[in-house]
N, C-alpha and C positions, 0 to 999 in steps of 0.2 A: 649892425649891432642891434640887438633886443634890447628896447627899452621894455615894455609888457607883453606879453601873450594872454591868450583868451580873453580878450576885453569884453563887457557889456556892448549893448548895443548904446547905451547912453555916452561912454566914454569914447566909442568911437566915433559919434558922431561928433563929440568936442572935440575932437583930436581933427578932424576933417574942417569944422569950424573955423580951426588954427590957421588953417590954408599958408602953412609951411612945406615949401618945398623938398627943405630935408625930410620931413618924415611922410613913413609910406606905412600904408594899411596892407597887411596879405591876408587873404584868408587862407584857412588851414582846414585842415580834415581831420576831422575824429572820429574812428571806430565806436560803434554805438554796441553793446555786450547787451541783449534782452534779459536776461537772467543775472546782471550782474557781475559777480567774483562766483559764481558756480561753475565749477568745472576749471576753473580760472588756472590751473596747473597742465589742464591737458589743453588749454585754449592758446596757455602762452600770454605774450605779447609784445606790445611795441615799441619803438626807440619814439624820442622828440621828431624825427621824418616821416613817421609813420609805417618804416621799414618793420616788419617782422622779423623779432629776435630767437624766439624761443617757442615751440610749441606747436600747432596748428597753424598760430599767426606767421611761425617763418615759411611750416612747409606747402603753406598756401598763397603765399604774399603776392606773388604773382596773378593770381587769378582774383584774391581783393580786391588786388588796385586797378583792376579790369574793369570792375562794379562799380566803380567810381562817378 
């Protein structure tokens, strides 16, 4: 279960502090757009996995997550 996503680096270092077993840190990926929301209809984009849904981002998704 998601308690937050995208935390600061401040809150996850409290949260590491905590030194609770139950809760876990993962880090995530995010597509980084240079120009923004430009083009943002033929760009597409992504679900919360970072899968490409719509657009460039789906018909290329494979080759993305390569870049990784």
């Amino acid at each position: 279960m998601w308690l937050k996503r995208h935390l600061t680096d401040q809150q996850a270092i409290a949260v590491e502090d905590l030194k609770q077993p139950a809760l876990n840190l993962v880090d995530e990926y995010k597509r980084f757009y240079p120009y923004g929301q430009v083009g943002g209809q033929v760009v597409g984009f992504v679900g919360v996995d970072g899968s490409g849904l719509e657009g460039v981002e789906k018909g290329f998704d494979q080759i993305l997550r390569e870049t990784r």
